[in-house]
N, C-alpha and C positions, 0 to 999 in steps of 0.2 A: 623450220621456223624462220619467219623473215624477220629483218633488223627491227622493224616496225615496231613489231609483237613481241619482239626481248626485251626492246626497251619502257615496252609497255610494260612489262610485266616486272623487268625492273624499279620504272616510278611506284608500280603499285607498293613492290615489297620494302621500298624504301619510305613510303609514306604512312605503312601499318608501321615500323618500325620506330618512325617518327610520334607517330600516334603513342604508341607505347609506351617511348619515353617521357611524353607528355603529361600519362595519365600516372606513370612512376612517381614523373617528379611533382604533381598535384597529391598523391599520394602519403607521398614523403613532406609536404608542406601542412598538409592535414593533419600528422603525427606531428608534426613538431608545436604544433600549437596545444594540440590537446595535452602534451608532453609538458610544456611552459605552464600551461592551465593548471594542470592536476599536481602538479609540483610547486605552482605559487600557492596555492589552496596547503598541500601540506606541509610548507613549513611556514605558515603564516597561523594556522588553529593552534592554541595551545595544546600538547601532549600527544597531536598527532604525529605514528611513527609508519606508517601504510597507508594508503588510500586508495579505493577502486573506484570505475565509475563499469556500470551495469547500464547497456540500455535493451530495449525490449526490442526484438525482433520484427522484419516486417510481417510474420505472417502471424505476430503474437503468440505464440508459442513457446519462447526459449527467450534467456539474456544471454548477453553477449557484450565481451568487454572489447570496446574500439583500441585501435591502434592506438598506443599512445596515452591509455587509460587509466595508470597506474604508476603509482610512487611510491619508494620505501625509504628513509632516513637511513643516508648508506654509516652513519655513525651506527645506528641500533643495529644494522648488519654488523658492523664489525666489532659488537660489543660482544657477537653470539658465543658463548663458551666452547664449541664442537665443530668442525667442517661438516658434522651432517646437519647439524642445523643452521649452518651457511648455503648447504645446497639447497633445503627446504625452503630458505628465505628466494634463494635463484630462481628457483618454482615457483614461488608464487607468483615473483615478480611477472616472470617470460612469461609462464606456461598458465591459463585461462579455460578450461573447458568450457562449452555452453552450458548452462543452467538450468533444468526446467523449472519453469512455476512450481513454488511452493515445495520444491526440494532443495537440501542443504540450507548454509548463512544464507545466501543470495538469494535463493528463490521463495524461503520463510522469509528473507524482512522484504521485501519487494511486495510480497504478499499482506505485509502490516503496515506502508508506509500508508504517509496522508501528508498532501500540501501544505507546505509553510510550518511545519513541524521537525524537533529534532527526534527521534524515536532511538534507543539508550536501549540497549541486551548484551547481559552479561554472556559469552559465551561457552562457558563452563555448564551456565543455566543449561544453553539451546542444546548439549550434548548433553545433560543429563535429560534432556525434555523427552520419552518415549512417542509424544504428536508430532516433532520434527523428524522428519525424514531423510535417513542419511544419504550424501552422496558419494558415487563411485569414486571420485577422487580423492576422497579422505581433505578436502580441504580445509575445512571445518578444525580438524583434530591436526594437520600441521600448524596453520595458524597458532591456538591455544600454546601447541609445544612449544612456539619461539617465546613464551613467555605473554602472548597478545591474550587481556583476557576481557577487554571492553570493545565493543563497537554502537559507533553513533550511526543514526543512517540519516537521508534526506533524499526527499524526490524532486524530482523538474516533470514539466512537461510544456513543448512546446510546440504547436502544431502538431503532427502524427509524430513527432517523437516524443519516448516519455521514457526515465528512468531513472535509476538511485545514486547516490554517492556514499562512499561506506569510509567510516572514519574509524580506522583502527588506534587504539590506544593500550599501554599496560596495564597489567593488572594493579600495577603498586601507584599508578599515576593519582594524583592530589584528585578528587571525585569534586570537591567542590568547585577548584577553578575549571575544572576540564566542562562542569554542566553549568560554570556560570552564564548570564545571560549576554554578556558579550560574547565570549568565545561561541555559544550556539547561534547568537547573529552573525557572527561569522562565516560559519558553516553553513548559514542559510544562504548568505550572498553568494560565497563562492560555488554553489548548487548553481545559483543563477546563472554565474557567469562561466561555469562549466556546461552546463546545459544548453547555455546559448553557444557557446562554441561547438558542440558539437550539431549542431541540428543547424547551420550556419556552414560549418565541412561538407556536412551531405547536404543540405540544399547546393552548396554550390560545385557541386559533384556533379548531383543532377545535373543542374543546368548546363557543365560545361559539357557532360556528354549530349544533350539535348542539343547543343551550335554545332557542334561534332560529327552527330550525324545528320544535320541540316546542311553546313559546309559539303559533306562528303556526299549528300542525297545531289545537292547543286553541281555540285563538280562532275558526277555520275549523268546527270540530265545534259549539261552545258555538251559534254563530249560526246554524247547519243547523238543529239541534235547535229553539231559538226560534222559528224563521219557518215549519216544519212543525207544532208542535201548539202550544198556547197550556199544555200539561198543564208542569210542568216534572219533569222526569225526573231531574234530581239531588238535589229534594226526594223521589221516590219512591224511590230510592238508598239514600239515607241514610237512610230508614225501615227497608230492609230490613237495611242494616247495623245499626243503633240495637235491631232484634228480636231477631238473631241476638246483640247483644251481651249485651241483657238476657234472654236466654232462660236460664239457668242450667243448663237440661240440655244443654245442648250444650255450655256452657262445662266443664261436670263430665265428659262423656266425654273433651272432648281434653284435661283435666288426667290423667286416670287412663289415656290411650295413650302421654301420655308418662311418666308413672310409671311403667310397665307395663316399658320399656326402659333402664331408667338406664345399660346398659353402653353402651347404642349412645353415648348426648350424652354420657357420659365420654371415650369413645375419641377424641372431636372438639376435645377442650378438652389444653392441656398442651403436650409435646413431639409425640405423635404429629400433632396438626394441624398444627403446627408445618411436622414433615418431609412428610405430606401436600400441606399447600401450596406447599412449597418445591419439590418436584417435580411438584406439574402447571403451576407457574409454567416452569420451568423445559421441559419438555414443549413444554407451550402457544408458548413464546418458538420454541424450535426450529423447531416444524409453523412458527409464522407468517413465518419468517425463509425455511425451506426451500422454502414454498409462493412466498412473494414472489419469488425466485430462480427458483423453474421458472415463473411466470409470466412474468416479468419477460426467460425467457433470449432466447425467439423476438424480442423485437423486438431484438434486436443481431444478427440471422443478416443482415441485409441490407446492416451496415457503413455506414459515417458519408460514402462519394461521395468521398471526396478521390481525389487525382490520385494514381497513385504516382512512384516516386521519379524522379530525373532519368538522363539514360544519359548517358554519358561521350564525350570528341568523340572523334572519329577518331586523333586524334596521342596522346591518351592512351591510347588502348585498344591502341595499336602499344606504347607506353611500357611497359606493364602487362605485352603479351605475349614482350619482351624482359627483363623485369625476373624476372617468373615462368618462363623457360624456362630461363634463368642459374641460379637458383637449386635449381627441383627438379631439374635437370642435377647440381648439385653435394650434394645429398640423396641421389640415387639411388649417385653414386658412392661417398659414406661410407657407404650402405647395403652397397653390394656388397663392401667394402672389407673393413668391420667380420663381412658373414657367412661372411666365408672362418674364421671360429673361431666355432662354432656358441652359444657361449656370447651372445656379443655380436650377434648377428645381430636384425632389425630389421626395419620393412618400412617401405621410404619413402614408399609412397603412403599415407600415415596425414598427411603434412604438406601433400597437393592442396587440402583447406579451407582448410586456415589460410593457405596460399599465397593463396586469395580473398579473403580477411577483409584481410592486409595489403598489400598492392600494390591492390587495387582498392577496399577502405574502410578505407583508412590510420587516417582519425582516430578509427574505433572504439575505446571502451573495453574490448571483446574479446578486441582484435589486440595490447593493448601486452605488453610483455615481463615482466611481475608476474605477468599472467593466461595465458601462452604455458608460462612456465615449471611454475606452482603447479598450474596444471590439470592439466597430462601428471602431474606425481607424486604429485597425489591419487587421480588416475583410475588410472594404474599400479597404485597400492597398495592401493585398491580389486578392483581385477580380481585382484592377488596373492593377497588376504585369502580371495578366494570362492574362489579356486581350489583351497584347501586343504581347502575342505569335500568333501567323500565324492560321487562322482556314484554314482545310482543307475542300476540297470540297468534303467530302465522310464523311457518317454518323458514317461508327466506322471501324478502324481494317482492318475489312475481307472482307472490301468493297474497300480495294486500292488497289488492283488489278486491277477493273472494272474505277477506276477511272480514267480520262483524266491526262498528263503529269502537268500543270497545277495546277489542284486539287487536285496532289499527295501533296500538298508543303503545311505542317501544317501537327497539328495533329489535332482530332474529339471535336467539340463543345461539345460533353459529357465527354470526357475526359480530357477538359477544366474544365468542373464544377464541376465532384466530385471532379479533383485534389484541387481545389480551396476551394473549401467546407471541405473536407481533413487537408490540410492545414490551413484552419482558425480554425476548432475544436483542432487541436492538438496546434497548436501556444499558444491558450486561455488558453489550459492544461496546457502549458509549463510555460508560464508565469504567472499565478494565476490570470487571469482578465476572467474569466468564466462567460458568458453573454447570454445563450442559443437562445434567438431572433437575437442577433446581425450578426450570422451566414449566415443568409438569402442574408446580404449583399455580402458578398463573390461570391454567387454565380449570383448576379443579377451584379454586376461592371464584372465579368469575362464574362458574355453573352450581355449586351447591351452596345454596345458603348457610346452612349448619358450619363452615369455614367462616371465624370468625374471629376477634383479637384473641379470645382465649385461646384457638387454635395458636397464632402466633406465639404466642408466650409456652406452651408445648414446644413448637417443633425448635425453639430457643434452648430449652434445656436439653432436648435432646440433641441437638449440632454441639452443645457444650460438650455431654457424656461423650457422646461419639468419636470430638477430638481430643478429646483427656484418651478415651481407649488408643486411639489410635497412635498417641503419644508412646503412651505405655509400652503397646505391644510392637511397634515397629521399631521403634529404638531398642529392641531386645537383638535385634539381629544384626549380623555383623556387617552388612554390605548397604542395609538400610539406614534413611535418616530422614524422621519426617519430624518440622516441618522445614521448610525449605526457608520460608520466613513466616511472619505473623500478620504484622501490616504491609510489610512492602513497602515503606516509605524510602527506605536509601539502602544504599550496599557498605556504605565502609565500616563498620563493625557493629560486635552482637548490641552493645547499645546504640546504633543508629536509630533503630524505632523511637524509641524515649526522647532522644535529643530530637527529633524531629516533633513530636509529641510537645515537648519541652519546648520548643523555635515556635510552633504554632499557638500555643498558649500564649508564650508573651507577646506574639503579634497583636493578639484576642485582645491582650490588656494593656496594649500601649492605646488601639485603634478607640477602644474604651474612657481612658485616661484623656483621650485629646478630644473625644467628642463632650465628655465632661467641660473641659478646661472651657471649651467653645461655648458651648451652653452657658457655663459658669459667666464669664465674658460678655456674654449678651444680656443677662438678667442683669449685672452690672448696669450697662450702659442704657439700658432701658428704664433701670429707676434712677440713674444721672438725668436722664431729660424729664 
């Protein structure tokens, strides 16, 4: 090997090595920001004693907690009563698996967040929830041990990055300052400016690698070019440029092509560029988000290998089928009872779901009596609502043409029920009363007439019977407990319903009281003049 070529090969290996510690110590400047971030964020929320930040993967698929992403109140560390649950807290901190979608804490609430909202889950709840899906880490169940028994979540997204902040709190921590509206403004900005820090690191990551290998692409050409001719070719370059500069007639043609158009570089300049740009930004953002999406879908067809859920022993599944035969036994009888007056009449096998959902995944958020109730009579009155529109007399669409003038009038008994069907899923969504059986209703009021208030007032008594039984008989067992709550209005004790109940009424009757006062006020002053 000649001196040449070692010392060649020396610059090279000194300048990957350079490189390296380059991208170390951008690496290292990344962390520290996100680090400063996520730690001015927790100890500036009230009650906050951990916080994560989750972002979603480039190929969609998995989160993943960045460098730097996590803080824990090293006081509530060393308040822990055990060295093992000193080392569990060490874990959490360091150690991070990836996550998949809709598995474990982080992949169920990532799965429920929504923009510019604080979204609040007791975590006791999410493990007793049979529809969350545990993960192999046991994250979930070390967290709760340290005593951790609330988490707030919040999302960002900004450009193709998009992800969560997770706001852990105790269980004994004051509910009312922890959800008041400052402190969750808080937690909303600091989303922000967490979010933007991070999607800010990795834009400028890219980019530095992108000079990086520009730099090295150039430096790679510059020295091809040298060691091939001795001519130098970027002096012969810039001749050609330097001619063409000073050539005048060429410079005078492309001044009088563009004089030639002045409407066109007008139309460019102003508001119209403006709204041009703004809409192929906006274009452009869409293709790139919808294209990453349909790239991105196939690799989640194959699902993330867990185990599914557990099956129930033998003494419970007799439990279950005693519990369940008692009940839709006394269903079917107010069913039969109630259609001897055709007004009220009903069909009890509409309650065989939810009879699954309660006796076999009691601690579902589901099953409880908030979401058993709310759902039947939104989904009722949904199906009421469609049912009043016009059926046409043509099966769908493409068949009004052939239709008589008459049976143009309406639209398709099928596009009666999915709309109806449509609409009770997404209502349920909206308003947090998610009752998966109760849907069936929707679409049976919007197809049969004979569904009608009387019905409602039926299937009323019977959700009543059904959660008195279901009262009765699952509180007889010793590992069960239904209901989990009633309204759902707050968590810190068994009278929090009432007093929320109680808070909302006197809002009723102050808002009452002052629209009076106002009114009173004005009759005044109007028979003054």
């Amino acid at each position: 090997m000649t001196s040449d070529s070692v010392k060649q090969t020396q610059d090279t290996i000194r300048k990957d090595q350079h490189g390296r510690l380059n991208k170390s110590m951008q690496t290292r400047v990344d962390q520290d920001e996100m680090s400063r971030a996520t730690a001015d964020a927790g100890l500036n929320t009230f009650g906050c004693i951990f916080l994560e930040v989750w972002v979603l993967s480039n190929t969609g698929t998995r989160l993943i907690r960045p460098l730097g992403g996590a803080w824990m109140d090293s006081a509530f560390r060393g308040s822990l009563p055990s060295d093992e649950l000193m080392l569990d807290a060490d874990y959490l901190l360091s150690e991070a698996p990836d996550a998949a979608l809709g598995v474990g804490l982080e992949g169920t609430i990532f799965a429920e967040s929504s923009d510019k909202k604080v979204q609040w889950r007791q975590i006791k709840t999410m493990m007793n929830d049979p529809f969350v899906q545990r993960d192999p880490s046991e994250r979930m169940r070390k967290i709760f041990s340290l005593g951790i028994g609330m988490v707030a979540s919040t999302s960002f997204s900004f450009g193709s990055e998009s992800g969560i902040i997770l706001f852990f709190a105790r269980s004994s921590t004051n509910i009312e300052r922890l959800r008041s509206s400052s402190n969750e403004r808080c937690m909303l900005e600091y989303t922000d400016f967490i979010g933007t820090t991070f999607a800010i690191c990795k834009t400028r990551k890219e980019c530095a690698d992108m000079r990086r290998q520009m730099l090295l692409g150039a430096i790679r050409k510059v020295r091809s070019d040298m060691l091939k001719t001795k001519n130098t070719r970027a002096s012969r370059s810039i001749e050609i440029l330097g001619s063409a500069i000073l050539d005048r007639t060429k410079m005078t043609q492309l001044r009088e092509a563009m004089e030639a158009n002045p409407e066109q570089h007008l139309k460019e300049d102003g508001l119209f560029r403006g709204i041009v740009h703004g809409v192929r930004e906006t274009l452009c953002r869409f293709f790139i988000t919808a294209g990453r999406r349909v790239r991105n879908s196939p690799q989640k067809w194959s699902g993330v290998h867990l185990h599914g859920p557990p099956r129930h022993s033998f003494s419970d599944s007799i439990t279950v089928f005693v519990w369940v035969f008692l009940t839709m036994l006394m269903i079917i009888k107010i069913s039969s009872a109630l259609s001897r007056d055709p007004v009220f009449a009903f069909d009890g096998g509409w309650y065989s779901s939810t009879l699954c959902i309660l006796f076999a995944l009691t601690p579902a958020p589901v099953g409880q009596p908030r979401q058993i109730v709310a759902a039947h009579l939104w989904n009722m009155l949904v199906g009421l609502t469609f049912q009043q529109i016009p059926t046409g007399g043509f099966g769908d669409f493409m068949e009004w043409s052939n239709a008589t003038s008459d049976a143009r009038n309406g639209i398709p008994l099928m596009w009666k029920q999915a709309m109806a069907v449509g609409l009770g899923v997404s209502g349920q969504a909206y308003m947090g009363i998610l009752h998966p059986p109760a849907t069936g209703l929707s679409l049976a009021f919007a197809t049969y007439e004979k569904w009608s208030w009387g019905t409602m007032a039926a299937v009323f008594v019977a959700d009543v019977v059904l959660i008195a039984l279901s009262v009765l008989m699952i509180n007889l067992s010793e590992k069960g407990q239904y209901p989990l709550w009633w309204l759902g209005f707050s968590w810190e004790n068994a009278g929090a319903t009432m007093k929320q109940v109680s808070k909302t009424a006197n809002g009723i009757r102050k808002s009452v009281s002052k629209t009076n006062h106002v009114e009173h006020g004005q009759v005044n002053h109007a028979e003054s003049v």
